[in-house]
Each structure stands twice: as C-alpha cells, then as structure tokens.
C-alpha positions as CSV (number, residue, x, y, z in Angstrom):
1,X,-12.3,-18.0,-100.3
2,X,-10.7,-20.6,-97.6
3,X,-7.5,-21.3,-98.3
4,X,-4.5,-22.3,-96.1
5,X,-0.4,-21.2,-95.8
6,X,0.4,-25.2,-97.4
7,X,-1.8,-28.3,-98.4
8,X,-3.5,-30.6,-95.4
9,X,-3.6,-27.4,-92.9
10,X,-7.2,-27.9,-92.9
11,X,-8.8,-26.1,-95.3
12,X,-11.3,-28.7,-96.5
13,X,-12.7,-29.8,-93.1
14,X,-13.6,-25.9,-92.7
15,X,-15.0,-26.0,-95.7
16,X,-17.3,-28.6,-95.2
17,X,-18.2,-28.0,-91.7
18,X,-19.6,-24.3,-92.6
19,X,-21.2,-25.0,-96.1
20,X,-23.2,-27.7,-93.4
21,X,-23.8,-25.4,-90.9
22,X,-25.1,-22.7,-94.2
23,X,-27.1,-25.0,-95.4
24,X,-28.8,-26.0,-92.1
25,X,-29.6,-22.4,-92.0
26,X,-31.3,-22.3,-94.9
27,X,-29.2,-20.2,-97.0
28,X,-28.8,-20.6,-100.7
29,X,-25.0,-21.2,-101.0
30,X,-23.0,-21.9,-103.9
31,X,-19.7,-23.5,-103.6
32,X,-16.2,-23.7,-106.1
33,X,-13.3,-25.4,-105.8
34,X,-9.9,-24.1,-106.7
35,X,-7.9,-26.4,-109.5
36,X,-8.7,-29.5,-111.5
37,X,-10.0,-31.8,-108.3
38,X,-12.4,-34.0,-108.4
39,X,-12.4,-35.1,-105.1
40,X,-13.4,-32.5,-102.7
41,X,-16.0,-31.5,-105.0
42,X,-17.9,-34.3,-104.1
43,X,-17.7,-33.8,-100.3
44,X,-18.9,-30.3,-101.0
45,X,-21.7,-32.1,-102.5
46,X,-22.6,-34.0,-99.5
47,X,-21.9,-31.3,-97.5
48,X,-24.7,-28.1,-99.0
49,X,-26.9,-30.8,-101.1
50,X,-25.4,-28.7,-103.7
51,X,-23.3,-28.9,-106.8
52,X,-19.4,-27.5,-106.6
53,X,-18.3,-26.2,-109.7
54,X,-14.2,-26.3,-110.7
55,X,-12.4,-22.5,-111.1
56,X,-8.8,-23.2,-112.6
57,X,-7.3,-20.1,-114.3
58,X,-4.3,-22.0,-115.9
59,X,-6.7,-24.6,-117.4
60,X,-9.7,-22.8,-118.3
61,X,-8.4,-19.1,-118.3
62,X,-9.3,-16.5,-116.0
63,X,-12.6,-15.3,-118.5
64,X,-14.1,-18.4,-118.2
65,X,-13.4,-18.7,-114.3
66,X,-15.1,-15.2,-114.1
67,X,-17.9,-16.0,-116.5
68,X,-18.3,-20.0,-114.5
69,X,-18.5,-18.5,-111.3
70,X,-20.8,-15.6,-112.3
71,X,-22.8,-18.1,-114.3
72,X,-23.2,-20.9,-111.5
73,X,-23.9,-18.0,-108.9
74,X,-26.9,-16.5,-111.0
75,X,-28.5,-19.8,-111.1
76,X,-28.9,-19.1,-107.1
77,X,-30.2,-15.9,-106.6
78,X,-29.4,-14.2,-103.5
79,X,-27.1,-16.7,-103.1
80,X,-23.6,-16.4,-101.1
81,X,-20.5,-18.2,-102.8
82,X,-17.6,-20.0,-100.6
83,X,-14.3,-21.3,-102.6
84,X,-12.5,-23.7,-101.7
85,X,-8.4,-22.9,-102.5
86,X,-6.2,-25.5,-103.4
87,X,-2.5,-25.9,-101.9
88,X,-1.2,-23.1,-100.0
89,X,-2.5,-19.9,-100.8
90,X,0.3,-18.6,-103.0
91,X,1.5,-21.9,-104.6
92,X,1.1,-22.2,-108.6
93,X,2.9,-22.5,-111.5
94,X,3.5,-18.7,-112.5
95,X,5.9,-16.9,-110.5
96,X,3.3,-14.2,-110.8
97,X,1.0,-16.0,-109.1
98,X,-1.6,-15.5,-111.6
99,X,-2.8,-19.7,-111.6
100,X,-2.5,-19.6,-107.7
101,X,-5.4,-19.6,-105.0
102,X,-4.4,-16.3,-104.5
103,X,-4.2,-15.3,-108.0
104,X,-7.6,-16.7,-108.1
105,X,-8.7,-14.4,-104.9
106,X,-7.7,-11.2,-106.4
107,X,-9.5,-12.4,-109.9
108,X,-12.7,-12.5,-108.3
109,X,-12.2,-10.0,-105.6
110,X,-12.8,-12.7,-102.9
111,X,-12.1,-12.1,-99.0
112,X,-10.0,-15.1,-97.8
113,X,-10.5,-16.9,-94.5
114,X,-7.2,-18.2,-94.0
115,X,-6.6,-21.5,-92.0
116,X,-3.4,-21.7,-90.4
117,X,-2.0,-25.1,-89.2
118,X,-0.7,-24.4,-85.1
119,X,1.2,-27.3,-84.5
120,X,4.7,-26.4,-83.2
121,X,4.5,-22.5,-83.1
122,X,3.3,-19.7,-81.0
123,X,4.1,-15.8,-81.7
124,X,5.7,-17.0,-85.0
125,X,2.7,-17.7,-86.7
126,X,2.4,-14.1,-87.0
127,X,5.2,-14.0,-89.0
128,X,3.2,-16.5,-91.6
129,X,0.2,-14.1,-91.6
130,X,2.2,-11.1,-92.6
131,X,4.2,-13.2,-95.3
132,X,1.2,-14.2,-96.9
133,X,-0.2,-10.5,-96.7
134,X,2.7,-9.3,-98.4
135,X,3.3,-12.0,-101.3
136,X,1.8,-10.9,-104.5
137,X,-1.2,-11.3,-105.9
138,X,-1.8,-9.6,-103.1
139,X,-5.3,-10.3,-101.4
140,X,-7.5,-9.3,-98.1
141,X,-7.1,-12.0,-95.7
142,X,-10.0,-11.2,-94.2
143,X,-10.0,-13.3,-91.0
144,X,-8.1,-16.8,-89.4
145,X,-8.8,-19.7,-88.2
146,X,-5.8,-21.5,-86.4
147,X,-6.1,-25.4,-86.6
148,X,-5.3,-28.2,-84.8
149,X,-5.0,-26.1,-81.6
150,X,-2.8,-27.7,-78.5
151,X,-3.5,-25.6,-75.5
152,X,-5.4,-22.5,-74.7
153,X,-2.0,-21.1,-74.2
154,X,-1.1,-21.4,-77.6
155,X,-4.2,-20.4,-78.8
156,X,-3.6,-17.4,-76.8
157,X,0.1,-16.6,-77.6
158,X,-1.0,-16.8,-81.6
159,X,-4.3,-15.4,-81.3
160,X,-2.6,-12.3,-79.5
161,X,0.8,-12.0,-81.8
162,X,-2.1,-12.5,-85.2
163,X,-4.2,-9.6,-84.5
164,X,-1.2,-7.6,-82.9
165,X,1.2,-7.6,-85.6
166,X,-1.0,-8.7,-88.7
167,X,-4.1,-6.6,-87.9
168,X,-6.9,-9.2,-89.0
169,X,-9.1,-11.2,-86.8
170,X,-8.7,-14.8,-85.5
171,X,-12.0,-16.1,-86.2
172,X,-11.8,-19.4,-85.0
173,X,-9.3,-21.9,-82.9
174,X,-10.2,-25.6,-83.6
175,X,-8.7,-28.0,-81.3
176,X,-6.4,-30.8,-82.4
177,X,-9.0,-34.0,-82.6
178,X,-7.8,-37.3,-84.8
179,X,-11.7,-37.6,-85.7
180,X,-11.2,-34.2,-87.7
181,X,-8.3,-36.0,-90.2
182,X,-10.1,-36.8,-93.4
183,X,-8.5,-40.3,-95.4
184,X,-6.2,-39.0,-97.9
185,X,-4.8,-41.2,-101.1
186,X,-2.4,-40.5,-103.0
187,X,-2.5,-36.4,-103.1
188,X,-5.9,-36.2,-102.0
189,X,-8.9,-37.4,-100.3
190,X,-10.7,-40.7,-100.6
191,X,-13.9,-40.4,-102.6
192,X,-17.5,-39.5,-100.6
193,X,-18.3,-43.7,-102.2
194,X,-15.0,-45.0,-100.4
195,X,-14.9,-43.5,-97.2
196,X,-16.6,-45.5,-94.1
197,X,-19.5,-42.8,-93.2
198,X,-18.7,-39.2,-94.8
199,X,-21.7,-37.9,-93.8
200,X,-20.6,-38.7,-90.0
201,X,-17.5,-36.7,-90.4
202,X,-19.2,-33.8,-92.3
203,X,-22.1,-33.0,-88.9
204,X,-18.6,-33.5,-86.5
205,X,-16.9,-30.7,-89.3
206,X,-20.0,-28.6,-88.4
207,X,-19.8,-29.3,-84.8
208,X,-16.6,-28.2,-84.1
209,X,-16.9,-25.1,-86.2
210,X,-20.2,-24.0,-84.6
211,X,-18.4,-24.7,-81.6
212,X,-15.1,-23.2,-81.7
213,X,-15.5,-20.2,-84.6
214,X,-17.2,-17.2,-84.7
215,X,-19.8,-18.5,-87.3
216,X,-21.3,-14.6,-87.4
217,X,-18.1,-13.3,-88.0
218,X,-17.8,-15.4,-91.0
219,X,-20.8,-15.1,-92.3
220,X,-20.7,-11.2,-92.4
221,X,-17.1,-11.7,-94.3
222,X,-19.7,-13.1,-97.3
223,X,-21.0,-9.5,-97.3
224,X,-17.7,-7.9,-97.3
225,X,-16.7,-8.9,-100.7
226,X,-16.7,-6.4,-103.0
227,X,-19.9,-6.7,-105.8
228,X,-18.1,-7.4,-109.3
229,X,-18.3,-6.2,-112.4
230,X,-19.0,-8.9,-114.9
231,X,-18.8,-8.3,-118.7
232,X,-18.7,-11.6,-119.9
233,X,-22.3,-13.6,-119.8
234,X,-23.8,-15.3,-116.9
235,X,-26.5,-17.4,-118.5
236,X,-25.6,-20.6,-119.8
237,X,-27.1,-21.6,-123.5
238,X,-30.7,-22.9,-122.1
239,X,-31.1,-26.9,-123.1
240,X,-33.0,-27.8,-125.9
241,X,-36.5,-27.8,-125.4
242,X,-36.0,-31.8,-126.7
243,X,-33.1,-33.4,-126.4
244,X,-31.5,-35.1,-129.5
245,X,-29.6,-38.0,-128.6
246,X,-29.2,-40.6,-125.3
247,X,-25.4,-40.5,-124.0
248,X,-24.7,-42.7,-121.6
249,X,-22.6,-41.7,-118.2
250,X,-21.1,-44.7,-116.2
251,X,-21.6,-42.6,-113.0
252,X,-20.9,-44.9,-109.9
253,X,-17.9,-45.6,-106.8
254,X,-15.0,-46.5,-109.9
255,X,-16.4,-43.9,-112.0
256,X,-17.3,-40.8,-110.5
257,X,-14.9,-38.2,-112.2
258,X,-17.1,-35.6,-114.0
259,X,-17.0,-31.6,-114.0
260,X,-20.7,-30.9,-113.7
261,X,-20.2,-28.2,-116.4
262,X,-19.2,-30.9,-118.7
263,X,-22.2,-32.3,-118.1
264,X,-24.3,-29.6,-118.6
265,X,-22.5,-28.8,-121.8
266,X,-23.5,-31.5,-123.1
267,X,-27.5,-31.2,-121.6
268,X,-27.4,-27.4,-123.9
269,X,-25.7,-29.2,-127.2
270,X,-29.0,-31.8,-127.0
271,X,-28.1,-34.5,-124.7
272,X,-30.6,-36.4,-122.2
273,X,-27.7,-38.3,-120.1
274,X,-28.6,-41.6,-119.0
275,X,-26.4,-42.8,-115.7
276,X,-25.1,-46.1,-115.8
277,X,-24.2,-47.8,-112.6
278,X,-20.9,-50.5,-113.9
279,X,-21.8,-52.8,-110.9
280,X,-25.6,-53.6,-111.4
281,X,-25.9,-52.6,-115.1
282,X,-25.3,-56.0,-117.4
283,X,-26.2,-54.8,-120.4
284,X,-25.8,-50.9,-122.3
285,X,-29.7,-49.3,-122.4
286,X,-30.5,-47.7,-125.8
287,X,-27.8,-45.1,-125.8
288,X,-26.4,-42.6,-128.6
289,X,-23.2,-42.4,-127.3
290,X,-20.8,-43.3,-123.9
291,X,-19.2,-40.8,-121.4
292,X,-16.8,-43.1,-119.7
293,X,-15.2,-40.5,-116.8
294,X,-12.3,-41.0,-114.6
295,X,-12.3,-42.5,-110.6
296,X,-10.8,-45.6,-109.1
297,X,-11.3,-48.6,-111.0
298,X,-8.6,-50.5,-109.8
299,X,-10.5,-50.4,-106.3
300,X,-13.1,-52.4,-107.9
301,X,-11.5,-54.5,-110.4
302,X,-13.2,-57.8,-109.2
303,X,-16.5,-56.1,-109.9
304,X,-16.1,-54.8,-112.6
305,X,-14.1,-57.5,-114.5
306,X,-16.5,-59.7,-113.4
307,X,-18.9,-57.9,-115.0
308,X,-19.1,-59.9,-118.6
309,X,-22.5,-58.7,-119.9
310,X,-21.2,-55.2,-119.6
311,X,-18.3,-55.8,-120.7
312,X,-18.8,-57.4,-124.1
313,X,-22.1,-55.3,-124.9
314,X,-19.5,-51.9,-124.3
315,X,-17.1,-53.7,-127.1
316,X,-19.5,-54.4,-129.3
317,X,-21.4,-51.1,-129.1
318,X,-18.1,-49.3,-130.0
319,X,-17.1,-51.8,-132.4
320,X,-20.4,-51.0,-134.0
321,X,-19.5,-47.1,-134.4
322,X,-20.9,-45.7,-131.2
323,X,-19.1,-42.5,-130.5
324,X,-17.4,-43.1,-127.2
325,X,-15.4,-40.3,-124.5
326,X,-12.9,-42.4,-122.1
327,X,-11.0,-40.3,-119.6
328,X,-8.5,-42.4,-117.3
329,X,-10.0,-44.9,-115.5
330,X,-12.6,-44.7,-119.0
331,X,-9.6,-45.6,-121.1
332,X,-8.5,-48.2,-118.2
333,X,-11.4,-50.2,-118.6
334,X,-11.6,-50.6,-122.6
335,X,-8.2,-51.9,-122.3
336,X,-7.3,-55.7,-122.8
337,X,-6.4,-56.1,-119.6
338,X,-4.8,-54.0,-116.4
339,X,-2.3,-55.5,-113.9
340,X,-3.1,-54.6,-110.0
341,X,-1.6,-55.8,-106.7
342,X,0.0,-58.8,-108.7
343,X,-3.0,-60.1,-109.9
344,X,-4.2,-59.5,-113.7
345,X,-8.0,-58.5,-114.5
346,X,-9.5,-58.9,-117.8
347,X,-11.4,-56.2,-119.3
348,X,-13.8,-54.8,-122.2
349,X,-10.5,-55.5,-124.7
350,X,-11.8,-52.3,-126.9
351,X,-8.2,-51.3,-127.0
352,X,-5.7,-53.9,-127.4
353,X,-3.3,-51.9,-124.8
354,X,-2.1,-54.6,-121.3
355,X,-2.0,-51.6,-118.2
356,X,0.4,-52.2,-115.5
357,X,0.1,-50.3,-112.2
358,X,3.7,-48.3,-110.7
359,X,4.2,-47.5,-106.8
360,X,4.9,-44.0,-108.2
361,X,2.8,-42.0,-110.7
362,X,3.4,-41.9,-114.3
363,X,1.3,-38.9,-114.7
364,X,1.0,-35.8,-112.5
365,X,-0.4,-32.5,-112.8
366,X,-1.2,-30.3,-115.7
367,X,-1.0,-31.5,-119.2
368,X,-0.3,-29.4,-122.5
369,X,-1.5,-31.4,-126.0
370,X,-1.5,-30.5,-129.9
371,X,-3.7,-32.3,-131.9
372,X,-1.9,-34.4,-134.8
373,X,-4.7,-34.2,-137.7
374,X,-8.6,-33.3,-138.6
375,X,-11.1,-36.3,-136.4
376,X,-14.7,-36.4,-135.4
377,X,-13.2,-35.0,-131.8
378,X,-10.8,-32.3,-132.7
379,X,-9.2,-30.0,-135.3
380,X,-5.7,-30.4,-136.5
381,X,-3.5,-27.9,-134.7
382,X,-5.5,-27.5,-131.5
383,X,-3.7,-26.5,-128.5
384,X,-5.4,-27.7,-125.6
385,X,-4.7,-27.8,-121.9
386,X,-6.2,-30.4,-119.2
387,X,-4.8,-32.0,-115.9
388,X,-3.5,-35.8,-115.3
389,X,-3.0,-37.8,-112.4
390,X,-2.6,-41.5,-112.7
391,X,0.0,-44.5,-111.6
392,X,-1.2,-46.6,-114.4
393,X,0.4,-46.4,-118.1
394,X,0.8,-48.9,-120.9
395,X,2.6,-52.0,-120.1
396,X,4.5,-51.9,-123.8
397,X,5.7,-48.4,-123.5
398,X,3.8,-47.8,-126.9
399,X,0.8,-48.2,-128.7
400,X,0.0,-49.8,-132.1
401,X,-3.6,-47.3,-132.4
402,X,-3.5,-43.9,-133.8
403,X,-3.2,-41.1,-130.9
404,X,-4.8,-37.6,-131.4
405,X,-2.2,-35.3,-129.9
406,X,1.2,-35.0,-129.5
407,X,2.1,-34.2,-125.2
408,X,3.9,-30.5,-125.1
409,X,3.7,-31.0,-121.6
410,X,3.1,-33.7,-119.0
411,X,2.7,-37.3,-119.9
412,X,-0.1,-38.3,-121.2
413,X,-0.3,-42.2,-122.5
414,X,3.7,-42.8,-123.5
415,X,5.4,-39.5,-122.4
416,X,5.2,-38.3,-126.0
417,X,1.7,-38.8,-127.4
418,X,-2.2,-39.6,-125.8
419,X,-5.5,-40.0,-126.9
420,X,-6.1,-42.9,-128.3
421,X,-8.7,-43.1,-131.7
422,X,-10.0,-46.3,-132.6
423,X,-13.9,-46.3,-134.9
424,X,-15.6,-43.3,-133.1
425,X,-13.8,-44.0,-129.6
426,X,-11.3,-41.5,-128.0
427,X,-9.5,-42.4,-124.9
428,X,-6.7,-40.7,-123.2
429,X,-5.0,-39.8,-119.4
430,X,-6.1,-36.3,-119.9
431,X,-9.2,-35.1,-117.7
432,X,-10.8,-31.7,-119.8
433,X,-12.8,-28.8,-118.5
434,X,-15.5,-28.0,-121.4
435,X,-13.9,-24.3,-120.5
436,X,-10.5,-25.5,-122.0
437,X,-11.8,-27.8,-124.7
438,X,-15.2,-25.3,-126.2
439,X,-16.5,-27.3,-128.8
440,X,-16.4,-30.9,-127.0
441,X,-19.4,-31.5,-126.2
442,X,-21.1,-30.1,-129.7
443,X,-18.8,-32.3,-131.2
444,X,-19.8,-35.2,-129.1
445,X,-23.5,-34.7,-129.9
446,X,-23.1,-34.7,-133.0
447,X,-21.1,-37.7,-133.5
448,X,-23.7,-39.2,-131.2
449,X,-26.4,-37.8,-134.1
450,X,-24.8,-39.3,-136.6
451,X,-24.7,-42.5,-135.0
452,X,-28.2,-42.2,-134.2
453,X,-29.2,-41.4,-137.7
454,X,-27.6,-44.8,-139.1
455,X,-28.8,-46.8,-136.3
456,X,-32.4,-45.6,-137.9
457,X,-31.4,-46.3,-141.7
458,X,-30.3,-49.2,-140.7
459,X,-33.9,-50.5,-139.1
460,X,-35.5,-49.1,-141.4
C-alpha cells in the first residue's frame, strides 16, 4: 500500500509514476484504490493500461474487500498488487481504525510505502514516522518516500533522524517541482477527460521516481508481503456463454463514474453493455435497459442540453417502461432542468425535479439508506450503505415522486429521503458498490428481461 500521514502529501503522483515505470517493465500489476473514489481510479488506468478496482471496508465490508482483491488479483497471475490509500494513513470513521487505510493495511497484510510531505520540517519528521508506527491498526511501514524535498540538507537531516529513530528505510526523496501538482476539484482530482494532457504528467510522475527513488528497493517490498490466506472465493461467476439483454452505459467526459465491478456484475447476470457516448450519440441504439453513472455534467451542460435527439429519445424510452439506473450526475440529467453559473439548462425532463447548484456541497461522504417498500430494485427493509458527494440538490427542497429509501445517514436527495422511482427508473445521489448492494445487478437484468420480453409481444 502507498499511503501518506494526511491527504495531498503525494501519494497519488507516486502511485502513478511507479505503476508506469511497472508496466514499462513489463510486469503484470494489478492496482486498488482505497475508498469510494472514482477519480484516481482512472488515472491508475492511464497509468498501467490496467483496470483499478475500489476496496472500501465501511461500504462493502472487509469479506468482500478480501474476496475483490483476491478475486481481481487471480485474474493476473503472477501478478504484483499496489493500493492506493486514501487520506492519511490512520484517518476513518471508526475510532478503531477498522474503515481506515491502515485498517485496510492490516486486513490484507499489506507493507506500506509511506509518503511523507517535507515542507517545513527537518529531524521532526521522525517524530510523524513513529506516530504513525505506533497508532493502531498497527501496520509495517515498510519504507518512505519524503516529498516535495527543499534542499539536500533537508533531505539529509530527515533522511538521517527517519532511519535513526524509526528504523525503516527512506526509499526515495522527490524534489519540490510545480509540474508534479496534479489539478484538484473540489476534494479531489480533475478527471483523466478534463485535464490538459494526463498522460504528460503520468511519464514526468515516472521520471522523477526512476530518478530520485530506489525503484529496486520498492519493488522487492512487493515480495515482502506476507502470502494470505483466503477462504472466501476468488473466481467471479463466469458470464453467460450468451448474454440476455442490451444495457446501455452513457460512458464518456460528463459521465465516467462506474466501479468496474459493477460492471462486470452485470456482464455475469447476462448483460452485453453497449457504451453510449452523450456528445455524438443522437439517438438510444436497441437497448434493454440504461446505466446512467455519475461524473461532471455540469462541465458540459451546453453539450449535452444541446443534445435534443438524445434527449427526448431517453424520455421516451423510459416513459415507455425501459428499466433505467441514474446515479448523480444520471439523476441530474433526467431532471427538468438544472441551474449552473447563473444560466439555466434544459434537460431530458424525465423527472419533473428544477436542480440548482450551491458554492458548498449538499452531499458529502458516506451515506446510510432503508428502503421504504417491495420495487423492481429493492426489498422493503433493506439496509444499504453507499457514498455521496455532490453540490447540486433539488431546487424545491422536496419531491412530488415516490423515493425508495429513507436517509439514516448522509443526505441523499432532501436530507431525509432519495431514490427517486418513476415507471421502471430509479435515480438517487447515492453511488453503490455491487459489494454493498448484492443483488443489483440480477435485479437490473431482469427488469431489463422483462422489458425485453414485451418489447417482443408487442411486435409480434
């Protein structure tokens, strides 16, 4: 694992640079992310030409983060896994630590490569090593890498006090360079489709760690980690030799919020997903059912509102009884309308809900739902748990449609309810990991079967 003492100390720009410089070499790596982000998944992506897969032990519990990262790991054989930690190392919700990074560690046995931000200390930072060695879950920091490096003094002064005091290697000292600060929004990173040229800033990543890190140092801390003992089941149900139904993904810059084992859930319950690109597609192809996922539409409101032909044939499909998943920016575009920068933007009107935009968010972090009553979707009574983040909400404060679950936590559409039900549509704030929500995408399939099967009685 890579993780960090607090958020922004450089933990992703490691991350990226070696899974490059791994890939280069030819290695078979697999890579995870700590937590509910989308984000740095997909410069993970870009950065190993492989797929990151989510581990979050307070959304998804910590069998189904052993049996995902076992799982994911067996489709690469031989392969070496790097996870990327989220915050600081020991920052969570449970005072135990169970849902942190280090929580997360210890779970999985992981060595951690700690990156330490150097700015405005010397000796002290020794003092930061040992207080994360000693704060439980406790864990093997296995090596460090100080960032944003001022002098070789410094470097020097904490290099010496590190391994002095703290007895672990410094494995790397990166100089302080402003082309090495990745473009953050809001509490994270731009996407990979919004920044200016990620791939530039991936090869300098690799650069500077080839450069300034022990890059054999780190690579043998892969083959430190301790081998695990997995009871639960690696192998994923295979697909079906035929898939069933068409869903259709809008997969593009605004929408580009999808867990890939989401999406593979869905491939093993019988799906062929079809991707739909909102900015060139005018018209719906012959779908089943539509995954609408969550990103940025507000960055592309012209676009997409502009968009008419796509627009009305997603209201009419729906209107018609086509099963439907909206997740945030999903659920922002069936809306009427949403209101952004002062200027109002029309949209697919599904939902007669107006969205207005806040300078703060309206939604942040984990989210904790029961389900009102029995629907296509969800069982009456289910307790679920997903994550939110959004600055949007409904303009009215409430909603005239009926809403799946009551918000135990979090806040979800009006603070007190979310997931909105209209025909075979549900749309909602919350983002869900199949892990925390099991019997999603079977449910979706079949919706999508039904719909299918009257599509057919209906030509017939």
């Amino acid at each position: 694992m890579i993780s960090a003492s607090w958020k922004s100390a450089g933990k992703t720009t490691v991350s990226l640079g070696l899974l490059r410089l791994l890939a280069e070499k030819g290695l078979p790596v697999v890579s995870f992310k700590k937590g509910p982000d989308y984000i740095d998944p997909m410069w993970h992506r870009v950065a190993s030409g492989g797929e990151c897969y989510n581990l979050d032990t307070w959304m998804m519990g910590e069998a189904a983060c052993r049996s995902t990262f076992a799982r994911n790991c067996a489709r690469r054989p031989g392969s070496i896994a790097l996870i990327e930690g989220n915050h600081g190392l020991h920052d969570g919700l449970d005072m135990a630590g169970s849902d942190s990074s280090a929580g997360l560690a210890a779970l999985l046995d992981a060595p951690v490569l700690l990156v330490i931000d150097s700015r405005r200390m010397n000796r002290g930072v020794a003092a930061q090593v040992l207080g994360l060695q000693a704060m439980p879950p406790k864990v093997r920091i296995a090596g460090v890498i100080l960032n944003h490096v001022a002098t070789a003094r410094q470097e020097s002064k904490q290099r010496q006090a590190i391994e002095t005091f703290c007895n672990v290697p410094v494995l790397g000292a990166i100089p302080a360079d402003s082309s090495l600060i990745l473009p953050e929004r809001h509490l994270g990173l731009v996407t990979v489709g919004e920044a200016s040229d990620a791939e530039a800033f991936i090869r300098v990543a690799a650069g500077q760690v080839e450069r300034h890190c022990d890059v054999a140092a780190i690579r043998a801390l892969f083959d430190s980690a301790s081998p695990l003992s997995l009871q639960e089941a690696v192998e994923a149900p295979p697909p079906r030799n035929e898939p069933i139904v068409k869903i259709g993904v809008f997969r593009d810059a605004a929408f580009c919020f999808y867990y890939p084992d989401n999406l593979d859930a869905l491939r093993a319950a019988g799906a062929e997903l079809v991707y739909i690109d909102t900015f060139k597609t005018t018209a719906l192809p012959e779908i089943d059912g539509l995954y609408l996922g969550g990103g940025f539409p507000e960055s592309f409101f012209a676009e997409l509102s502009a968009n008419d032909g796509l627009l009305r044939d997603v209201r009419e499909r729906i209107e018609a009884g086509m099963p439907a998943w909206a997740e945030c920016g999903g659920l922002i575009y069936l809306c009427r309308s949403a209101t952004w920068d002062g200027r109002r933007w029309p949209l697919a009107g599904v939902l007669p809900v107006e969205i207005d935009y806040q300078r703060k968010p309206a939604g942040c972090g984990y989210l904790e739902l029961e389900s009102r009553s029995e629907t296509g979707w969800f069982a009456a009574g289910e307790r679920l748990r997903a994550h939110e983040f959004h600055y949007s909400k409904s303009a009215d404060g409430d909603v005239d449609l009926a809403c799946q679950f009551d918000v135990a936590r979090g806040f979800g559409l009006t603070g007190r309810e979310d997931g909105l039900l209209y025909r075979n549509l549900f749309a909602s704030y919350a983002h869900f990991h199949v892990a925390a929500n099991p019997h999603w995408a079977e449910r979706f399939v079949g919706l999508a079967v039904k719909f299918k099967g009257r599509k057919s009685a209906g030509n017939a």
